[in-house]
C-alpha positions as CSV (number, residue, x, y, z in Angstrom):
1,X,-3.4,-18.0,-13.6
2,X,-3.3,-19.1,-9.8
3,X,-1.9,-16.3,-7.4
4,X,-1.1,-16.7,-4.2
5,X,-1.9,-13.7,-1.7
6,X,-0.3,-12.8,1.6
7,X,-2.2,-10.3,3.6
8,X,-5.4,-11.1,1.6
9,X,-7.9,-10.0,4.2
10,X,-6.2,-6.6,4.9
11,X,-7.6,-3.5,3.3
12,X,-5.3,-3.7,0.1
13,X,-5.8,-7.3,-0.1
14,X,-9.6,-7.6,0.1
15,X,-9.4,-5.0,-3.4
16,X,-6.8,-7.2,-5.0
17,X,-8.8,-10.0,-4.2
18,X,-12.1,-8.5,-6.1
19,X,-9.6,-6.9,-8.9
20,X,-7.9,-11.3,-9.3
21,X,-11.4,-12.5,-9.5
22,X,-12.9,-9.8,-12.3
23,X,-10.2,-10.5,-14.5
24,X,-10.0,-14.8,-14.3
25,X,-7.5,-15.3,-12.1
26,X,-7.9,-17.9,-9.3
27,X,-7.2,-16.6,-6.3
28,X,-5.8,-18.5,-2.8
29,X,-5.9,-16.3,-0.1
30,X,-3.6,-16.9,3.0
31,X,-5.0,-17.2,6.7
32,X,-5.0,-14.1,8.5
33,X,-2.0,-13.7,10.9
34,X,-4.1,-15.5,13.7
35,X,-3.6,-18.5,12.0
36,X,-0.1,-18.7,9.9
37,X,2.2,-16.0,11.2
38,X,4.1,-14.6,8.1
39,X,7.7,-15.4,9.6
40,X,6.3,-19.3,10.2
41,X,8.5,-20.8,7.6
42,X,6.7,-24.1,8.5
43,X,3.5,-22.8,8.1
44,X,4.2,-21.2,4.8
45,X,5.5,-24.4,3.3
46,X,2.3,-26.1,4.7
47,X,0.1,-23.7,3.3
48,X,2.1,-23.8,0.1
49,X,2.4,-27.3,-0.2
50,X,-1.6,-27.8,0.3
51,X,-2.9,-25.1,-1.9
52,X,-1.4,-26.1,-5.3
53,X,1.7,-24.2,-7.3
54,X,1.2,-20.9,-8.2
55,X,2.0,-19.1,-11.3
56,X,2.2,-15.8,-9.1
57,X,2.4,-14.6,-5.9
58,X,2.1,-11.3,-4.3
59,X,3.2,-10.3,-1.1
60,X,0.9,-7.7,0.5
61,X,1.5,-9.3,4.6
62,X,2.8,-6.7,6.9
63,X,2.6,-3.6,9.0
64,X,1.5,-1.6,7.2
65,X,1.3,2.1,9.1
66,X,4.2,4.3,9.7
67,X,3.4,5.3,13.3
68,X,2.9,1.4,14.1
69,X,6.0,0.6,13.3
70,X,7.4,3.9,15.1
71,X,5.5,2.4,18.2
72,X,7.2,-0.9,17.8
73,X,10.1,-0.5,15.8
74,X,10.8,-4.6,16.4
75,X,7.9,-6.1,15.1
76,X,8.0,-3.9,12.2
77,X,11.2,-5.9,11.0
78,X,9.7,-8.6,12.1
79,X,7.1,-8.7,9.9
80,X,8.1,-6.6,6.9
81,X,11.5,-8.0,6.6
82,X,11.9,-11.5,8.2
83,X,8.2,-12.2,7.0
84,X,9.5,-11.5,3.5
85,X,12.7,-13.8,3.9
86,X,10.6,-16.2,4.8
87,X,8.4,-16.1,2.0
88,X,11.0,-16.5,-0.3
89,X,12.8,-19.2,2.0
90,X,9.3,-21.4,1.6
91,X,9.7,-21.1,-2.0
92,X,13.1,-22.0,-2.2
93,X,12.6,-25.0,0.1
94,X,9.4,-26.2,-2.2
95,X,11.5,-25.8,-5.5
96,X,8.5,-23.6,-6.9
97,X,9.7,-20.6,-8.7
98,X,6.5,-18.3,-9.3
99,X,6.3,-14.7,-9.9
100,X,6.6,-12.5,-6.8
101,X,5.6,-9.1,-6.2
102,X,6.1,-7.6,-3.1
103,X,3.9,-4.3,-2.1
104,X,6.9,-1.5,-1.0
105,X,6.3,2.0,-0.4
106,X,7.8,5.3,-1.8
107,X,8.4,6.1,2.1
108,X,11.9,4.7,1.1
109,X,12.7,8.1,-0.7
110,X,11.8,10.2,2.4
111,X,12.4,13.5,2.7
112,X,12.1,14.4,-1.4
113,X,14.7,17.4,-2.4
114,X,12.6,19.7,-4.9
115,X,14.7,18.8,-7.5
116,X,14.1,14.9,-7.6
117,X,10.1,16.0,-7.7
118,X,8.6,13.5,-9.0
119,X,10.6,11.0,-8.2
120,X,11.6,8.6,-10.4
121,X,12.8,4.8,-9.2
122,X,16.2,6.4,-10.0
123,X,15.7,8.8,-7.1
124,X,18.3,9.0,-3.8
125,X,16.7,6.8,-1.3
126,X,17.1,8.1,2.3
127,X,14.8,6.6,4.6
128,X,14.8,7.6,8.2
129,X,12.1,6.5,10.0
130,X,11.7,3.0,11.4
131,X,8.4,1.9,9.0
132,X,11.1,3.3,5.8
133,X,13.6,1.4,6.9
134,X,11.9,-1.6,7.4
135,X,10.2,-1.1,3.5
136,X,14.0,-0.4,2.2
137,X,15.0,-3.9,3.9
138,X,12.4,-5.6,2.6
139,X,13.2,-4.3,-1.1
140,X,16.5,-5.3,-0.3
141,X,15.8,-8.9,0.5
142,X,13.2,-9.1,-2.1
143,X,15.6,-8.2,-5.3
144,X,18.3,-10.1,-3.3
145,X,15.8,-13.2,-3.2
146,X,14.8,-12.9,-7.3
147,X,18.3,-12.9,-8.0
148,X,19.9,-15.7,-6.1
149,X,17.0,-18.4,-6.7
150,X,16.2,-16.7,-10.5
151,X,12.4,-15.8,-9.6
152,X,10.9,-12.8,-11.5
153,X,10.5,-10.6,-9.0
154,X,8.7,-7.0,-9.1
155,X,9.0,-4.6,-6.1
156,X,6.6,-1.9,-6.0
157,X,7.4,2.0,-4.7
158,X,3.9,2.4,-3.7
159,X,2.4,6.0,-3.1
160,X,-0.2,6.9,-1.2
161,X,-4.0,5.8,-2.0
162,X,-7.4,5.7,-0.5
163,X,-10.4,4.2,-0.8
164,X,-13.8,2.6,1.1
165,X,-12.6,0.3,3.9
166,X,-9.3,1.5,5.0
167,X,-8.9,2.0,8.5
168,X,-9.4,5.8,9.8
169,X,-6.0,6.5,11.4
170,X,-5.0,6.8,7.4
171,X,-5.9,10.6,6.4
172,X,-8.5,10.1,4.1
173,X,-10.5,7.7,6.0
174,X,-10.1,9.8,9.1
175,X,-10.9,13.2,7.9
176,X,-14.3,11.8,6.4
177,X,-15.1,10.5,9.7
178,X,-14.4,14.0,11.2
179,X,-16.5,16.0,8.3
180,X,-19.3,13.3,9.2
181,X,-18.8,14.6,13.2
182,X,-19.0,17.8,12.1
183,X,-22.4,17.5,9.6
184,X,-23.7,15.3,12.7
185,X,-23.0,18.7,15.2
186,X,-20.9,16.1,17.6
187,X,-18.0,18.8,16.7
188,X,-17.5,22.4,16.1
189,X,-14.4,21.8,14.0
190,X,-12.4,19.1,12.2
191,X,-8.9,18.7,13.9
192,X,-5.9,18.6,11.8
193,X,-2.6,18.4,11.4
194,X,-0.1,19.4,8.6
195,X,-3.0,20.6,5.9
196,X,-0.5,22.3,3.3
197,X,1.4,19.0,2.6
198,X,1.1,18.1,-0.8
199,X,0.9,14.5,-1.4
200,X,0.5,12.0,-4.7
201,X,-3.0,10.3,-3.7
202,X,-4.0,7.2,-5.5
203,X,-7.8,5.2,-5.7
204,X,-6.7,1.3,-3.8
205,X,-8.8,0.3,-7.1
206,X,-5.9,1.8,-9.2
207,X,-3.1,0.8,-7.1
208,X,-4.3,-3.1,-7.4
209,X,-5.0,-2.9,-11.0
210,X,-1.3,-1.6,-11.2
211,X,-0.1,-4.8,-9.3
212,X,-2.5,-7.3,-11.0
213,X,-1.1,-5.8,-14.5
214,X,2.6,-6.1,-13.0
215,X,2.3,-9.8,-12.0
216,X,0.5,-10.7,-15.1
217,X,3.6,-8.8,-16.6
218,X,5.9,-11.3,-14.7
219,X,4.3,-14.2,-15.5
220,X,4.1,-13.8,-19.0
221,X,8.0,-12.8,-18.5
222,X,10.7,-11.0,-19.1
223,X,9.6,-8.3,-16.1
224,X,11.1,-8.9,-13.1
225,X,14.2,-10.9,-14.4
226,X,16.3,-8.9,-13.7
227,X,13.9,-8.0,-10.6
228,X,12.8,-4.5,-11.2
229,X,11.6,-1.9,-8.5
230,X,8.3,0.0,-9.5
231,X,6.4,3.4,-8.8
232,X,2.8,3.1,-8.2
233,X,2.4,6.9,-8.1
234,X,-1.0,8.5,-9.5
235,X,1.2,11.6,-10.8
236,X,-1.9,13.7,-9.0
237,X,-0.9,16.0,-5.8
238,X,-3.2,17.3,-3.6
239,X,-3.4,19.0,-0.3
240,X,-5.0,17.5,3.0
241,X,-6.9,21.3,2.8
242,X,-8.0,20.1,-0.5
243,X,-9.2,16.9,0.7
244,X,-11.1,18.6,3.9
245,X,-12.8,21.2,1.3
246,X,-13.7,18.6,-0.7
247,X,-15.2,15.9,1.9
248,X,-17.0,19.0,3.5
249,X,-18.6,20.2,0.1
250,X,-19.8,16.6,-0.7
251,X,-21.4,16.5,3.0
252,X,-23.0,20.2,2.9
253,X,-20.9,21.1,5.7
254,X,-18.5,24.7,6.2
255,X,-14.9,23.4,6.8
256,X,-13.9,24.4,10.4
257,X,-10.4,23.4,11.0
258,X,-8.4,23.3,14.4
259,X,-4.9,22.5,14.5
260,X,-4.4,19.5,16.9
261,X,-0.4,19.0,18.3
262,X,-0.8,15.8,18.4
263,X,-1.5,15.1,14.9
264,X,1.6,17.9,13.3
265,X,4.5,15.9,12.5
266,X,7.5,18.2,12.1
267,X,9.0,15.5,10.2
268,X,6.3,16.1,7.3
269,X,8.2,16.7,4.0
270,X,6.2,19.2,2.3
271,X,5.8,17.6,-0.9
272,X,6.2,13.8,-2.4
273,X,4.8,13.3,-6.0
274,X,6.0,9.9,-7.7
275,X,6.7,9.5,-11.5
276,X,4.7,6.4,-12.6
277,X,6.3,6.7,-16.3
278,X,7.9,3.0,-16.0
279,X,4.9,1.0,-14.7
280,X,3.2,2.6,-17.9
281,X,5.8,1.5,-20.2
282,X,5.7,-2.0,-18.6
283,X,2.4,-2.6,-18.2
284,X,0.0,0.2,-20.3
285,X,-1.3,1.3,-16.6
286,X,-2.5,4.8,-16.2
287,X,-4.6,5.9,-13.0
288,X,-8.9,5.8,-14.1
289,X,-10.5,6.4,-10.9
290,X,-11.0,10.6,-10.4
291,X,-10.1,11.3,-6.8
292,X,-13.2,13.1,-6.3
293,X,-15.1,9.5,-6.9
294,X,-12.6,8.4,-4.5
295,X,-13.6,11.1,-1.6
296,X,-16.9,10.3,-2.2
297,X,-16.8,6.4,-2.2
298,X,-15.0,6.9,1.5
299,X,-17.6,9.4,2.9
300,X,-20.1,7.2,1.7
301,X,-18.3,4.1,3.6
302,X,-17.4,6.0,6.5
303,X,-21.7,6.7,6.8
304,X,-23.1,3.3,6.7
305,X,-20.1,1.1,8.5
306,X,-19.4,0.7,12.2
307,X,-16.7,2.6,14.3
308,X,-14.4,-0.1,14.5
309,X,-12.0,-0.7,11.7
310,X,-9.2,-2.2,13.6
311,X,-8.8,-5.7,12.2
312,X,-8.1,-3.9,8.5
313,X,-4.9,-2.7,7.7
């Protein structure tokens, strides 16, 4: 089938990219925001109209890192939930009615009671913070979109996840840079933040399996009409300690941790664990990749590529 990707050269798009490609699907990957801006209705229907009619699209085009969006609370909405009107506005005014599955995040739940662990997609929503209420909009306007113009739609609840090529101011990526400061003896210790919170960890290779296996889902119908809402969840917790203790045993290094201020958010919920029992029921999907393969494929990254990671997402 012919998908359509938004936020194709980001870190989760360049994966979904590979994951289209291995299993036959022809792939068009939009321009980069330096070219078609995802709230350019225009420039969507241009890009639409010149790249042939797609039996799927998927969404992936925003910001997508919670204290971004803190930092700029404006162009957050901008781009997670106008961007996603818009997508669905281009369809609409093209009369093309592919599949659509838009990336969330489980940052909607927020702060998790104990007794909703592991959340299910049945779970109280109660998002606080401006990059969760941005992702609850967008989830909003997404099922709102599927069900006025009658497009499957799927809407993923995605969990955290790792893996070679994200940029280091997510956790994993930035603690295997600091275990590599500390093996180099440019440190004396790894600063931290909140090491005790326990938090659902997925391989990116996993989580765009998951959505390739959704859409495919969609296409082939009935998922997503109604549209339905989706954990991506890998059903493992782990502790940022654990991660550290790991990272440090694969590079033959002592962990030395110093708690940095600036990095301890108070709002930190101690624990978030998904249920991923519906995206198996829809779609067979179970997680493959062992996080320890994982921690190892991002130390290995972090050694052989340059500092600057800032034009991937």
């Amino acid at each position: 089938m012919r998908v359509f990707v938004t936020g194709a050269i980001g870190f989760v798009g360049g994966w979904l990219q590979r994951e289209l490609n291995a299993n036959g699907h022809d792939v068009v990957a939009a321009p980069g925001p330096d070219q078609l801006d995802i709230t350019d209705r225009d420039g969507l229907i241009r890009w639409f109209s010149n790249s042939g009619v797609p039996d799927g699209v998927i969404h992936l085009a925003g910001m997508a890192f919670a204290p971004d969006a803190h930092n700029d609370p404006s162009e957050a909405f901008r781009v997670n939930v106008a961007g996603t009107i818009t997508v669905f506005e281009a369809l609409r005014s093209l009369g093309i009615r592919p599949a659509v599955l838009v990336s969330g995040s489980a940052d909607v739940y927020g702060t998790p009671r104990p007794q909703d662990l592991p959340l299910t997609e049945q779970a109280p929503l109660c998002p606080v913070l401006p990059y969760a209420i941005s992702k609850a909009a967008q989830e909003a306007v997404a099922v709102e979109s599927g069900v006025r113009y009658g497009l499957p739609v799927v809407v993923t609840r995605s969990f955290n996840h790792a893996g070679p090529g994200q940029r280091p101011v997510f956790v994993v990526a930035a603690m295997a840079r600091r275990v590599l400061a500390l093996q180099r003896r440019e440190t004396a210790a790894i600063p931290t933040g909140n090491v005790d919170v326990r938090r659902d960890l997925s391989d990116v290779r996993d989580v765009v399996r998951a959505y390739r296996l959704l859409l495919e889902a969609a296409v082939e119908g009935p998922v997503g009409v109604p549209p339905v809402i989706v954990n991506v969840a890998s059903g493992r917790v782990v502790t940022v300690r654990w991660v550290i203790d790991q990272l440090c045993a694969m590079a033959g290094v002592k962990a030395a941790l110093e708690v940095d201020a600036s990095l301890v958010r108070a709002s930190d919920p101690e624990e978030i664990a998904g249920d991923s029992s519906l995206l198996s029921s829809l779609t067979g999907w179970r997680p493959m990749i062992p996080l320890e393969q994982t921690l190892a494929d991002v130390l290995a990254d972090a050694a052989s590529s340059p500092l600057d990671f800032r034009r991937r997402r």
